[in-house]
DSSP file (Angstrom, degrees, kcal/mol; ACC not computed):
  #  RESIDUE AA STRUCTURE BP1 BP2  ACC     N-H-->O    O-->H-N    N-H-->O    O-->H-N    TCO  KAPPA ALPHA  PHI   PSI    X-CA   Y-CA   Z-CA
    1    1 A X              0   0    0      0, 0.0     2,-0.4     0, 0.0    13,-0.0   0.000 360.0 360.0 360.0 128.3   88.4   90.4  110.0
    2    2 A X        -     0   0    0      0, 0.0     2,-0.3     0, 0.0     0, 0.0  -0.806 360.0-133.1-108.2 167.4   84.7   88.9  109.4
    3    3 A X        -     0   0    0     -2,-0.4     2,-0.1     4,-0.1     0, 0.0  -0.840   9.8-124.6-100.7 135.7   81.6   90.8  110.2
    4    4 A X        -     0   0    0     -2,-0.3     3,-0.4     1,-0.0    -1,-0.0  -0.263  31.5-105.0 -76.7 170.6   78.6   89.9  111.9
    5    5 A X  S    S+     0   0    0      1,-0.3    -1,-0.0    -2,-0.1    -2,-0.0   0.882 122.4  47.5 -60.6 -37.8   75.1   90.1  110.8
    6    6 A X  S    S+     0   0    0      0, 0.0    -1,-0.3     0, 0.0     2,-0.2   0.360  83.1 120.0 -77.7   5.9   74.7   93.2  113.1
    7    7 A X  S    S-     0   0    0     -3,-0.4     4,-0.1     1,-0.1    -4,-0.1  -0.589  77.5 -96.5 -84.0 124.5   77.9   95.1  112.0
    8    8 A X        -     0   0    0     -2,-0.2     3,-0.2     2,-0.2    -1,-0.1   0.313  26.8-120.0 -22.4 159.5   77.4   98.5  110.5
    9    9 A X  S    S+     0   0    0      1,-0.2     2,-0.6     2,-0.0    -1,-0.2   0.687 114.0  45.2 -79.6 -16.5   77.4   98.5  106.1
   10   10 A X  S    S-     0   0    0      7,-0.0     2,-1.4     1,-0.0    -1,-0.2  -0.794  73.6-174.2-134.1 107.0   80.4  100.9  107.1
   11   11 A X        -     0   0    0     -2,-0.6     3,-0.4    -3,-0.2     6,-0.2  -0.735  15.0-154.5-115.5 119.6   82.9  100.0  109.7
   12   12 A X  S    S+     0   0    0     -2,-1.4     2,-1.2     1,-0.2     5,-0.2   0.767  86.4  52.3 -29.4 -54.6   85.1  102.9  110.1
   13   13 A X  S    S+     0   0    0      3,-0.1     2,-0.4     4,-0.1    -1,-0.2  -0.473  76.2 128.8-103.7  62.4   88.6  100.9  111.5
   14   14 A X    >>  -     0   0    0     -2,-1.2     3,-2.7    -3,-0.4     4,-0.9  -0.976  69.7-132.8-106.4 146.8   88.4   98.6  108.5
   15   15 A X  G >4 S+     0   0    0     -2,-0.4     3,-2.5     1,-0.4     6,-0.2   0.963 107.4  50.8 -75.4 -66.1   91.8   98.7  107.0
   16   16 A X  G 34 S+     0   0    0      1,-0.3    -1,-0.4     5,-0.1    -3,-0.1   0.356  99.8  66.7 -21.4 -22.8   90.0   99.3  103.6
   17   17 A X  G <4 S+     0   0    0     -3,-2.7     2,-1.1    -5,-0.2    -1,-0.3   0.381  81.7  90.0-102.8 -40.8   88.4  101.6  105.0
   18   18 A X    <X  -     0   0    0     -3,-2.5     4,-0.7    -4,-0.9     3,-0.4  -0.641  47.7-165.2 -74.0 107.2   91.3  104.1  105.6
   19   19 A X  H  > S+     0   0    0     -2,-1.1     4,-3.0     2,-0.2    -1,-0.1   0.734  99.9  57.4 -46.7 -30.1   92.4  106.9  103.1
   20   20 A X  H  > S+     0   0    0      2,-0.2     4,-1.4     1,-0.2    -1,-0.2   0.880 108.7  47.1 -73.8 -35.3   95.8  107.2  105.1
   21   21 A X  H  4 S+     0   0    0     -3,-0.4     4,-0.4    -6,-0.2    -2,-0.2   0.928 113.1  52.7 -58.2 -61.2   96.2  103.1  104.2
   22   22 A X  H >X S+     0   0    0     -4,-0.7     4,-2.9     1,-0.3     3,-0.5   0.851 107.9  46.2-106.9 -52.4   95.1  104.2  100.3
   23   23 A X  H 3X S+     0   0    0     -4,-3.0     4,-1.9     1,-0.3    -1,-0.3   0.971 117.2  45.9 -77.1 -31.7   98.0  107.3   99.6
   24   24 A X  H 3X S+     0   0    0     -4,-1.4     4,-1.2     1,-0.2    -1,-0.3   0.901 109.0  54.9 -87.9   0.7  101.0  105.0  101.1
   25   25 A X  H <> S+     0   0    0     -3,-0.5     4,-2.4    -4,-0.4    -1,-0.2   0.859 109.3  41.9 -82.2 -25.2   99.8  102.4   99.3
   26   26 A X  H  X S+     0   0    0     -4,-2.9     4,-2.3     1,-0.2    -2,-0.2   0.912 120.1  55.0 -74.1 -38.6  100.1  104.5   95.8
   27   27 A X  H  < S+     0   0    0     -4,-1.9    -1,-0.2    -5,-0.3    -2,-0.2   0.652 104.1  42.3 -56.1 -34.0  103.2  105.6   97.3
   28   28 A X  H >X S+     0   0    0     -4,-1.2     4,-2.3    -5,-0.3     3,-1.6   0.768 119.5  47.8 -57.1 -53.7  104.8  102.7   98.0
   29   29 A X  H 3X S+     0   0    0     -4,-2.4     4,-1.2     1,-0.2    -2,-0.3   0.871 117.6  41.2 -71.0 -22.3  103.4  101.5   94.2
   30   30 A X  H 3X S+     0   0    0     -4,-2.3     4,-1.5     2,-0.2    -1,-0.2   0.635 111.6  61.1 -82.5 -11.6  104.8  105.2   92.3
   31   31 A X  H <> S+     0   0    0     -3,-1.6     4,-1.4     2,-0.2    -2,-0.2   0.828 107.9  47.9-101.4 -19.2  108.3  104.5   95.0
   32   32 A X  H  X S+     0   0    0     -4,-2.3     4,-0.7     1,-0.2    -2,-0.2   0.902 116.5  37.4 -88.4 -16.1  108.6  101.0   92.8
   33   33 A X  H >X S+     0   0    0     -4,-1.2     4,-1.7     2,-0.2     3,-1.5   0.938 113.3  56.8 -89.5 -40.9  108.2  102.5   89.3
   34   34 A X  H >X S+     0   0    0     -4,-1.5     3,-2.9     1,-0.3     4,-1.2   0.813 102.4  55.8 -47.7 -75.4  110.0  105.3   90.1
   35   35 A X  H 3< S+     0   0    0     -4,-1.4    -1,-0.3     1,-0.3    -2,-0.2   0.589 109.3  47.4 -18.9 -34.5  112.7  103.2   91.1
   36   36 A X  H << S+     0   0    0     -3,-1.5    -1,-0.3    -4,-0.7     4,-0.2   0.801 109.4  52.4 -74.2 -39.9  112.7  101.7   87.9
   37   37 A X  H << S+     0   0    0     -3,-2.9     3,-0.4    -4,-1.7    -2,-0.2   0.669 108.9  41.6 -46.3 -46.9  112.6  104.5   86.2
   38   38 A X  S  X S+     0   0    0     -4,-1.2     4,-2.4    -5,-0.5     3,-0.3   0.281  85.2  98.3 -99.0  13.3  115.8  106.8   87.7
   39   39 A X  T  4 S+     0   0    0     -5,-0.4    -1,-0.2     1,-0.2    -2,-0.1   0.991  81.1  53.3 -58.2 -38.3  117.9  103.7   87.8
   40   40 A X  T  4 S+     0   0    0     -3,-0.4    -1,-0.2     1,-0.3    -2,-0.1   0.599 111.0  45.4 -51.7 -19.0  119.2  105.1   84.4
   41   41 A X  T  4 S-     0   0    0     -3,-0.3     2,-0.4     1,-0.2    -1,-0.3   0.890 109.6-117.0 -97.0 -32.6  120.0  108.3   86.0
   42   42 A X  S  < S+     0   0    0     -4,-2.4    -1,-0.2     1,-0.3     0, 0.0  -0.716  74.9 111.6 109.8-107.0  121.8  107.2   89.2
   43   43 A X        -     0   0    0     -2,-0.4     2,-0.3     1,-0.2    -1,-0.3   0.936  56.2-132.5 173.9 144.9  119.3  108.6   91.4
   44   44 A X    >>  -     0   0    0     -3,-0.1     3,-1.7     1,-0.0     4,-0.9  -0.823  38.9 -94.5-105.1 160.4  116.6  108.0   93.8
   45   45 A X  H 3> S+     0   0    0      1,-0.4     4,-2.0    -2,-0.3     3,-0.3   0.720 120.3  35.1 -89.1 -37.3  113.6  109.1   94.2
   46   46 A X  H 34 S+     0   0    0      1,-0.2    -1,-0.4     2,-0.2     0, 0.0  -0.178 117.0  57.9 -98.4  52.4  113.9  112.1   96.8
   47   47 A X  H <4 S+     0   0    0     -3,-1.7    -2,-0.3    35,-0.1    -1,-0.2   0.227 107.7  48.1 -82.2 -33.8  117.2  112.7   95.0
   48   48 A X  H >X S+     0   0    0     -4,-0.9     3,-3.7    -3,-0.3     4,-3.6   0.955 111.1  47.9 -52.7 -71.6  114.7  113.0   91.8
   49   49 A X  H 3X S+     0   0    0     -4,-2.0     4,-1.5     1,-0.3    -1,-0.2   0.778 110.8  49.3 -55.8 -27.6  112.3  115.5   93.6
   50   50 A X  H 3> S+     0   0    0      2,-0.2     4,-0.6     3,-0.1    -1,-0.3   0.582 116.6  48.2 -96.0  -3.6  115.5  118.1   95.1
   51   51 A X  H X> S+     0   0    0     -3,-3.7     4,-1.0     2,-0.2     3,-0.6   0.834 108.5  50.5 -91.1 -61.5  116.7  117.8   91.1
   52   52 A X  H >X S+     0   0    0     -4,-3.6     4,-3.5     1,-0.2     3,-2.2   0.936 111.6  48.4 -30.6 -75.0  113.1  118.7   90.0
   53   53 A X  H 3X S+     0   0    0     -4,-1.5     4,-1.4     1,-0.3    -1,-0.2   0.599 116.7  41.0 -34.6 -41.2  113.3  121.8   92.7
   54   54 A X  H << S+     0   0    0     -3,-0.6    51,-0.3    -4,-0.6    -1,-0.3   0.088 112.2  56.0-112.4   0.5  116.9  123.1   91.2
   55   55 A X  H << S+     0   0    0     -3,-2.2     3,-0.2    -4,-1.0    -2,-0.2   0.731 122.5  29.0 -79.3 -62.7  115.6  122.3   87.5
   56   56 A X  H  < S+     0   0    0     -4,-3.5    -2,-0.2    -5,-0.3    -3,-0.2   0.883 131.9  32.0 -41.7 -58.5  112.5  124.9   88.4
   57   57 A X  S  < S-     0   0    0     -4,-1.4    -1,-0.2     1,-0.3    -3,-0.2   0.437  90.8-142.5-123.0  -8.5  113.7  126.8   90.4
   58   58 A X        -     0   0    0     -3,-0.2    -1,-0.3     2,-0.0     2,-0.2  -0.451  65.5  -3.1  88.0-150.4  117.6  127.5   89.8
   59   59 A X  S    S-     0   0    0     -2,-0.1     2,-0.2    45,-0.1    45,-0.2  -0.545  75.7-174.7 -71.1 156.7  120.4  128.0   92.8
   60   60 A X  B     -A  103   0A   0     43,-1.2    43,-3.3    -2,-0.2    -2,-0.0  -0.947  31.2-116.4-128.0 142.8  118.8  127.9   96.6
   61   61 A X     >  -     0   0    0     41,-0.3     4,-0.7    -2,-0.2     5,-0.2   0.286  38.1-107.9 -52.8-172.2  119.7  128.3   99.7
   62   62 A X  H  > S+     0   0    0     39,-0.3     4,-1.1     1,-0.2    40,-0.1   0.982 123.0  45.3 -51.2 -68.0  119.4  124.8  102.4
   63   63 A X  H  > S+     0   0    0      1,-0.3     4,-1.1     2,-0.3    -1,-0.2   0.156 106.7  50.8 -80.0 -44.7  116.6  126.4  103.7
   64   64 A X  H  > S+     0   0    0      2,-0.2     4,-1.8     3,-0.1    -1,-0.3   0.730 115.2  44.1 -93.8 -59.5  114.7  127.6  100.8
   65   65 A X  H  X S+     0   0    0     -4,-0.7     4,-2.2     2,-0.2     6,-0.3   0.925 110.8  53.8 -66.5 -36.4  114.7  124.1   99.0
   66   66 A X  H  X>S+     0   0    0     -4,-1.1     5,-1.3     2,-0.2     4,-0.7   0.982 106.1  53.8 -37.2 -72.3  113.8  122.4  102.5
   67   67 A X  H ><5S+     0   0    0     -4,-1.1     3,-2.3     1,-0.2    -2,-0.2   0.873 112.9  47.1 -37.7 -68.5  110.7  125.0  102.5
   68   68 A X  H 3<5S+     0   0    0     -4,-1.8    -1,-0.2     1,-0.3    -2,-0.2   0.851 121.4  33.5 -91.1 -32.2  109.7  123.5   98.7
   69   69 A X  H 3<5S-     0   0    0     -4,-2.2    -1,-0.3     2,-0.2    -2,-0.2   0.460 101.7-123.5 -96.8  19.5  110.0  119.8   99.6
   70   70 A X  T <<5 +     0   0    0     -3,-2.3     2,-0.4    -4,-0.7    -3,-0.2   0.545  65.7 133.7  47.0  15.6  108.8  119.8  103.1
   71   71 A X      < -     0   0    0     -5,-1.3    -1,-0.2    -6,-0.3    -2,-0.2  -0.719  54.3-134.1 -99.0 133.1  112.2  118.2  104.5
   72   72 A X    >>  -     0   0    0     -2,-0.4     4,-0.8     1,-0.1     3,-0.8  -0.367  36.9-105.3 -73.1 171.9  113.9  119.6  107.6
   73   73 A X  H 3> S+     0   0    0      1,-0.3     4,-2.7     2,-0.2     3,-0.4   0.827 115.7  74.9 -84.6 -18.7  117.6  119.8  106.7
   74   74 A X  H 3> S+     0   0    0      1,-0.3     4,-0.8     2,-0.2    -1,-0.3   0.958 111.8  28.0 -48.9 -48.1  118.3  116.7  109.0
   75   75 A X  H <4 S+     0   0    0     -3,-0.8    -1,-0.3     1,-0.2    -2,-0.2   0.468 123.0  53.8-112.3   2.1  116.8  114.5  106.2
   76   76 A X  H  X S+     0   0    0     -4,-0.8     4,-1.1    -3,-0.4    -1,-0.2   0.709  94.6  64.6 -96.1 -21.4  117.7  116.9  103.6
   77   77 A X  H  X S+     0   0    0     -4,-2.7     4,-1.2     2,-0.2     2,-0.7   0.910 104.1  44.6 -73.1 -44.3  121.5  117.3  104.2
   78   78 A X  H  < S+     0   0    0     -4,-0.8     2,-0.4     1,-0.3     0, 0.0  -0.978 110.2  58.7 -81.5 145.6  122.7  113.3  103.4
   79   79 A X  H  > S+     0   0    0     -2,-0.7     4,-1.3   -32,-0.0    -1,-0.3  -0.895 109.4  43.7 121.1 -54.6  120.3  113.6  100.2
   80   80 A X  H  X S+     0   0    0     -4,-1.1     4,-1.0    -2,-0.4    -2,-0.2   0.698 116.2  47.3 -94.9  -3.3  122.6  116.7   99.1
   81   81 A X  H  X S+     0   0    0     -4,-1.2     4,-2.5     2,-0.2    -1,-0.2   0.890 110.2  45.8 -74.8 -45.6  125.6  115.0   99.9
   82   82 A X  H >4 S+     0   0    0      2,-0.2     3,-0.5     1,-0.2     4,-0.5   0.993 118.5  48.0 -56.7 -73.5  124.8  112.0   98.2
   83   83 A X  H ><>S+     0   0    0     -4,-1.3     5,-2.8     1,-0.2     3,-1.0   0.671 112.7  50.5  18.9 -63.2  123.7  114.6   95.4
   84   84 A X  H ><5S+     0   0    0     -4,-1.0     3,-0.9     1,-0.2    -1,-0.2   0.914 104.7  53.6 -91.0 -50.8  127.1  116.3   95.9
   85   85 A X  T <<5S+     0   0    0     -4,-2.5    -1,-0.2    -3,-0.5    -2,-0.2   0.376 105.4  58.6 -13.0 -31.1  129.3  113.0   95.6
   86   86 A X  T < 5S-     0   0    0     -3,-1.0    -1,-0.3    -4,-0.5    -2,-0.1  -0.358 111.4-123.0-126.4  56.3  127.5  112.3   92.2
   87   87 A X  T < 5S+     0   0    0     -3,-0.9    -3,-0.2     1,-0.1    21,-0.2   0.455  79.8 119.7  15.1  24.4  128.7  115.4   91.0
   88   88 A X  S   <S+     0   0    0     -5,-2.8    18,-2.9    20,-0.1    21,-0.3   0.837  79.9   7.6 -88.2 -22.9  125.1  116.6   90.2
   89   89 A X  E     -B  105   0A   0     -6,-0.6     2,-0.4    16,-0.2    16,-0.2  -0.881  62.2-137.3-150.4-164.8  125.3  119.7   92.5
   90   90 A X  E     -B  104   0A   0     14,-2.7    14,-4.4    -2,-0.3     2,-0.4  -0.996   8.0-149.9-149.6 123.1  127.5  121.9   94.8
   91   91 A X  E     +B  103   0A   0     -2,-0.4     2,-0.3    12,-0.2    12,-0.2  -0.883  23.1 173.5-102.6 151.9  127.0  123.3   98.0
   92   92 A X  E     -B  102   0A   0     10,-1.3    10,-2.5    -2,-0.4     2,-0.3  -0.949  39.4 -99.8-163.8 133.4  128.8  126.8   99.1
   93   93 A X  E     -B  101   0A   0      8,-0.3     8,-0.3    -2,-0.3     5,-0.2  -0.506  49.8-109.8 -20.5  90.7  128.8  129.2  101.7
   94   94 A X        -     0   0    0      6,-4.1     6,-0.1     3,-0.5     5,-0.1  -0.112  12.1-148.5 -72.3 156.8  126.7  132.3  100.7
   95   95 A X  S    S+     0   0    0      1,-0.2    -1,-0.2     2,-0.1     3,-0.2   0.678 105.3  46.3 -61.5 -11.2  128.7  135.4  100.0
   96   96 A X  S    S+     0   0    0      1,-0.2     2,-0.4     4,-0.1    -1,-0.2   0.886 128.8  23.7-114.1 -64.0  125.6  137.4  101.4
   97   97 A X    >   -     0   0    0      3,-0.1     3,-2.1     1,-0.1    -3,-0.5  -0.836  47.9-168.2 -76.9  86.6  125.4  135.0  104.4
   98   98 A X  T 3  S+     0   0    0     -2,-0.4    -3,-0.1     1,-0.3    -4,-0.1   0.633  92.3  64.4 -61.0 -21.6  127.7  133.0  105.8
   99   99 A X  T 3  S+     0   0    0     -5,-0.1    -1,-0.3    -6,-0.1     2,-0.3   0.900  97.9  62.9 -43.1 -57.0  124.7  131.3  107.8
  100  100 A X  S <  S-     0   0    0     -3,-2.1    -6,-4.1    -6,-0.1     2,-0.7  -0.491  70.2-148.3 -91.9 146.3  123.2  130.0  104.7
  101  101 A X  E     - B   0  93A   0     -2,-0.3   -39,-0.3    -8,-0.3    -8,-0.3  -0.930  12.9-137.6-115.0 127.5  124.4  127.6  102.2
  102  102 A X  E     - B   0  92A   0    -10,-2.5   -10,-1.3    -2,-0.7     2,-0.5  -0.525   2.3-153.3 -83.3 146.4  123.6  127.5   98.7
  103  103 A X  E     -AB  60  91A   0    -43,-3.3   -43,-1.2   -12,-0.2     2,-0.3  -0.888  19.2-171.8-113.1 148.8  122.9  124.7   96.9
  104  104 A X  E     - B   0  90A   0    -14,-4.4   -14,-2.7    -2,-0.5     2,-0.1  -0.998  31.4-116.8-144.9 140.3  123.9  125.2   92.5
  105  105 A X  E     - B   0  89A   0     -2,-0.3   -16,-0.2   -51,-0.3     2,-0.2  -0.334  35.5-139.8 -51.9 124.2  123.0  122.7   89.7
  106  106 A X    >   -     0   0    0    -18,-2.9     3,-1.6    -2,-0.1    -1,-0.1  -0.635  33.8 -96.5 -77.6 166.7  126.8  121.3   88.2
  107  107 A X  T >> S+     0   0    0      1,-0.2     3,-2.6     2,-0.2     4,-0.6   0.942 131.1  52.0 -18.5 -79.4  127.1  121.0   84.5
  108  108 A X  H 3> S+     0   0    0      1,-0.2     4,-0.8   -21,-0.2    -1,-0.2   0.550 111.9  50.8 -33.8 -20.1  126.3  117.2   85.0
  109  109 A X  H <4 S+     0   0    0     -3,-1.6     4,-0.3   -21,-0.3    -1,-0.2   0.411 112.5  38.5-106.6   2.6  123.3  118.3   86.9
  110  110 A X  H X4 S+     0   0    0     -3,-2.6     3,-1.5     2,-0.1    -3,-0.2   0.602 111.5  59.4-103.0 -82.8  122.0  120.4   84.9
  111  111 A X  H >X S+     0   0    0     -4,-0.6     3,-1.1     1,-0.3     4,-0.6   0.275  97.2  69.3  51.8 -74.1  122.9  118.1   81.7
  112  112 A X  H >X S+     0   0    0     -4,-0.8     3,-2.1     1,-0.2     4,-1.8   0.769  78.5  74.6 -24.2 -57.3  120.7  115.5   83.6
  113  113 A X  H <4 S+     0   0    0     -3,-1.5     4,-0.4    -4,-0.3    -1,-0.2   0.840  92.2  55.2 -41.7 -65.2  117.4  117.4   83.0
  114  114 A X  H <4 S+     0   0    0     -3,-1.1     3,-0.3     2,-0.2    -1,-0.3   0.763 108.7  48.4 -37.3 -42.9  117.5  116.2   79.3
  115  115 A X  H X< S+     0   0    0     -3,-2.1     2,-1.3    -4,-0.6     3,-0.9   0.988 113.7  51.2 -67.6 -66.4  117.7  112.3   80.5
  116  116 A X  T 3< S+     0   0    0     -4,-1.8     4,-0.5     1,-0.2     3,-0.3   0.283  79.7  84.4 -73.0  22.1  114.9  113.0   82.8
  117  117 A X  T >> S+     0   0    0     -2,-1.3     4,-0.7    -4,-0.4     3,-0.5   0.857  87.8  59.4 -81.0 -38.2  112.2  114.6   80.7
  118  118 A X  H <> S+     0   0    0     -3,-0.9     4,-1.1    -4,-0.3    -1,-0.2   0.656  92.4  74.0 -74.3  -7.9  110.9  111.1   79.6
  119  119 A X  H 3> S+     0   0    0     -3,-0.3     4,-2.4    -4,-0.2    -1,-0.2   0.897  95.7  47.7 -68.0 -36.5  110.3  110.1   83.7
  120  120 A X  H <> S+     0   0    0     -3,-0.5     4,-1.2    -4,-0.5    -2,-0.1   0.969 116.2  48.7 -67.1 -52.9  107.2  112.4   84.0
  121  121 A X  H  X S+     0   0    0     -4,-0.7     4,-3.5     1,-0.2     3,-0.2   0.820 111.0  46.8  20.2 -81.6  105.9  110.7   80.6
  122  122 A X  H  X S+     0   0    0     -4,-1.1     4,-1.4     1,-0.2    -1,-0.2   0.868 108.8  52.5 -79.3 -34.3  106.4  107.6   81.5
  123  123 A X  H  < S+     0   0    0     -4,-2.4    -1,-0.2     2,-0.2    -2,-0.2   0.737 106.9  54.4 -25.4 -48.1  104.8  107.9   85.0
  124  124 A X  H  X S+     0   0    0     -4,-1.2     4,-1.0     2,-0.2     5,-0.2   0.847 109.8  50.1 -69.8 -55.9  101.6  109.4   83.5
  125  125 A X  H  < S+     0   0    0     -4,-3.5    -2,-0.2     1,-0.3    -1,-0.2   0.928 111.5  46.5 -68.6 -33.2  101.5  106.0   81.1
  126  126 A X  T  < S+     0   0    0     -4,-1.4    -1,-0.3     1,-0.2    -2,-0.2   0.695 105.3  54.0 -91.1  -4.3  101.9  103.7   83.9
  127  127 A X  T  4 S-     0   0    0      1,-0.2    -1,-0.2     2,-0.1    -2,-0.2   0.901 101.9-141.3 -86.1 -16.8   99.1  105.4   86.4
  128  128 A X     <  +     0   0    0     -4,-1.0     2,-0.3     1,-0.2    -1,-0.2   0.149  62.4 128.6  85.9 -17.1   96.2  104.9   82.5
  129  129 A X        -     0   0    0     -5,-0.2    -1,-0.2     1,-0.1    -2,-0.1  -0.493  62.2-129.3 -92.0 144.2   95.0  108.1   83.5
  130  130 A X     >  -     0   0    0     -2,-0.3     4,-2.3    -3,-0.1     5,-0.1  -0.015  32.4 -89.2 -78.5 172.0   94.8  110.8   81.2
  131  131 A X  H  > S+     0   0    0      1,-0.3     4,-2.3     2,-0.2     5,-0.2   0.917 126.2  58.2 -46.8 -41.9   96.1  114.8   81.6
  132  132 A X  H  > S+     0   0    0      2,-0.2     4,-0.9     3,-0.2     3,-0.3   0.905 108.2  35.5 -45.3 -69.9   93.0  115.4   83.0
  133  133 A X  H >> S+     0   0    0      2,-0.2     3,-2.7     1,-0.2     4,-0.8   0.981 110.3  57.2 -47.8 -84.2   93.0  113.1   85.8
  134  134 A X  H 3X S+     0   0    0     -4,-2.3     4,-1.6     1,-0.3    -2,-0.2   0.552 108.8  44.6 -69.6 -33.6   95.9  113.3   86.6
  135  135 A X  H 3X S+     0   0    0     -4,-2.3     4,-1.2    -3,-0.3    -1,-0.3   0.745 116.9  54.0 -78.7  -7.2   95.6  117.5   87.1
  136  136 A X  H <X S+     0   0    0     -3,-2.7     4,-2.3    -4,-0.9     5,-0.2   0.974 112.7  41.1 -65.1 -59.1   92.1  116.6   89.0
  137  137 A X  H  X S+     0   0    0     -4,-0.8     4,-1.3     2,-0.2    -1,-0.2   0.757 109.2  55.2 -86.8 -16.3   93.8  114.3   91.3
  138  138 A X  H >X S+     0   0    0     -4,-1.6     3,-6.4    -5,-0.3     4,-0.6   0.863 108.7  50.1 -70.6 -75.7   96.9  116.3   91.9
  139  139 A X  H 3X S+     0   0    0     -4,-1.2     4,-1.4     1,-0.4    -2,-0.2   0.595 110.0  54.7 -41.1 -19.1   94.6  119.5   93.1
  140  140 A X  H 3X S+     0   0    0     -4,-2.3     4,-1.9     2,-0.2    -1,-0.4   0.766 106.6  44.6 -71.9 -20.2   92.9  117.1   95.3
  141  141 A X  H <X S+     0   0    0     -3,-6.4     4,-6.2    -4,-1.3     3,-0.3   0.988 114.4  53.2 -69.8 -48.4   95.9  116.0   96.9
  142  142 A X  H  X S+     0   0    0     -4,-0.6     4,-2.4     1,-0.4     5,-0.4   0.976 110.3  49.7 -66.0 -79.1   97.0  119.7   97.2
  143  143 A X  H  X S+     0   0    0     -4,-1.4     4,-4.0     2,-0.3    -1,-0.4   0.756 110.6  43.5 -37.7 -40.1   94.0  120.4   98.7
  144  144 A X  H  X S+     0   0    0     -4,-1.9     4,-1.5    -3,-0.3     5,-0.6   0.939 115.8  49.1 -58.8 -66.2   93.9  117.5  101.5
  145  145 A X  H  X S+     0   0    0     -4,-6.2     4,-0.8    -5,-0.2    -2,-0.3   0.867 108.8  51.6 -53.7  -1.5   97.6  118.2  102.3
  146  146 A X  H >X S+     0   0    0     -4,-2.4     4,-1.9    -5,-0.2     3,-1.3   0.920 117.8  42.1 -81.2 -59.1   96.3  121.9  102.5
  147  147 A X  H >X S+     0   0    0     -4,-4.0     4,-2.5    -5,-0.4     3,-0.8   0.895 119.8  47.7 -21.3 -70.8   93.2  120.2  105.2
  148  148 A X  H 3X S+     0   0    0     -4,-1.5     4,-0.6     1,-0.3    -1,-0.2   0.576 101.0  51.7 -56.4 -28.6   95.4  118.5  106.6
  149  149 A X  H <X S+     0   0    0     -3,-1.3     4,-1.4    -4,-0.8    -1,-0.3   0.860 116.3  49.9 -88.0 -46.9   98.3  120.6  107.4
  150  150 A X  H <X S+     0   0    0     -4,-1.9     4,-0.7    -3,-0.8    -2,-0.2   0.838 105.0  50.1 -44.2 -48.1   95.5  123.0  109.1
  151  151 A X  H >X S+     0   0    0     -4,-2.5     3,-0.9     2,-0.2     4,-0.7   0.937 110.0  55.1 -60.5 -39.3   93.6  120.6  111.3
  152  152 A X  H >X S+     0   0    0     -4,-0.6     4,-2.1    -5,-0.3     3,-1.5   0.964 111.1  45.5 -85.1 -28.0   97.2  119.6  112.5
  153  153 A X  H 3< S+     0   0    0     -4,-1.4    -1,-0.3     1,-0.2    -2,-0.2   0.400 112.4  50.0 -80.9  11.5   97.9  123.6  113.4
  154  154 A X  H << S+     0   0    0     -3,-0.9    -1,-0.2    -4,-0.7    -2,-0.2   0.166 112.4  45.6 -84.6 -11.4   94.8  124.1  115.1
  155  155 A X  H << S+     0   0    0     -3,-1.5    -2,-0.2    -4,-0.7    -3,-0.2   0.615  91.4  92.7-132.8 -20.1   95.2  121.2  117.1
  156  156 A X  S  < S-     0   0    0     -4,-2.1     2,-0.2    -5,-0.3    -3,-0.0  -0.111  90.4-102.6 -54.5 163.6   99.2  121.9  118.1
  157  157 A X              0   0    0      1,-0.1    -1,-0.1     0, 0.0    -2,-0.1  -0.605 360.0 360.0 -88.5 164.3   99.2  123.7  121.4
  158  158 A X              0   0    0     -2,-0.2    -1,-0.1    -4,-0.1    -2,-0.1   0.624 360.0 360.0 -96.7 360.0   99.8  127.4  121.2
């Protein structure tokens, strides 16, 4: 796009210009090292992040693990299949609710957690920024999606 003499010092709809442009482009660049990274495990990257969730956090229901990764179970269900396929975890009916399904860590999936402790690591080296930054910039993210996630429920209709 060139600019005229008269063109604002900031135009707004310059692509450069965009923060929404900026995080999928770091997202796109963290989806290629990851990739590089979990090849050793088998895994992909929101296959990583529901292993992360069931390291923390033990068994969960669908429902409950959905809630911690923001995925509706439509996009969460082939992700636990795939999951389930590569022996890392098990889904079950619970005995308390026959509604809900639990999802539980196999042997092989909990096992895993020991190969993947060097991924956070290694992330960390390839972004140059130190512990510090890196907890700065997560609590800013937190904090946008927290913005962000309000302006867009203020603005649904009631």
């Amino acid at each position: 796009m060139s600019t005229t003499p008269d063109a604002p010092a900031t135009d707004w709809l310059r692509l450069d210009q965009q923060i929404c442009f900026s995080l999928s482009a770091a997202s796109r660049a963290f989806g290629g090292v990851y990739r590089v990274l979990l090849k050793d495990l088998g895994i992909t990257y929101p296959q990583y992040l529901v292993m992360l969730v069931l390291w923390e956090h033990g068994d969960l229901p669908v429902k409950k693990l959905g809630e911690h990764l923001r995925l509706d179970s439509g996009t969460l269900s082939p992700l636990l299949k795939r999951l389930e396929t590569a022996g890392l975890v098990r889904r079950e009916r619970s005995a308390r609710d026959e509604r809900s399904v639990e999802v539980r860590l196999t042997a092989e999936g909990t096992a895993m957690r020991e190969r993947a402790e060097q991924v956070p690591r290694r992330i960390a080296t390839a972004t140059g920024f130190d512990v510090d930054e890196i907890r700065q910039l997560r609590t800013r993210l937190d904090e946008l999606t927290s913005a962000l996630d309000a302006a867009a429920a203020s603005s649904e209709p009631a």
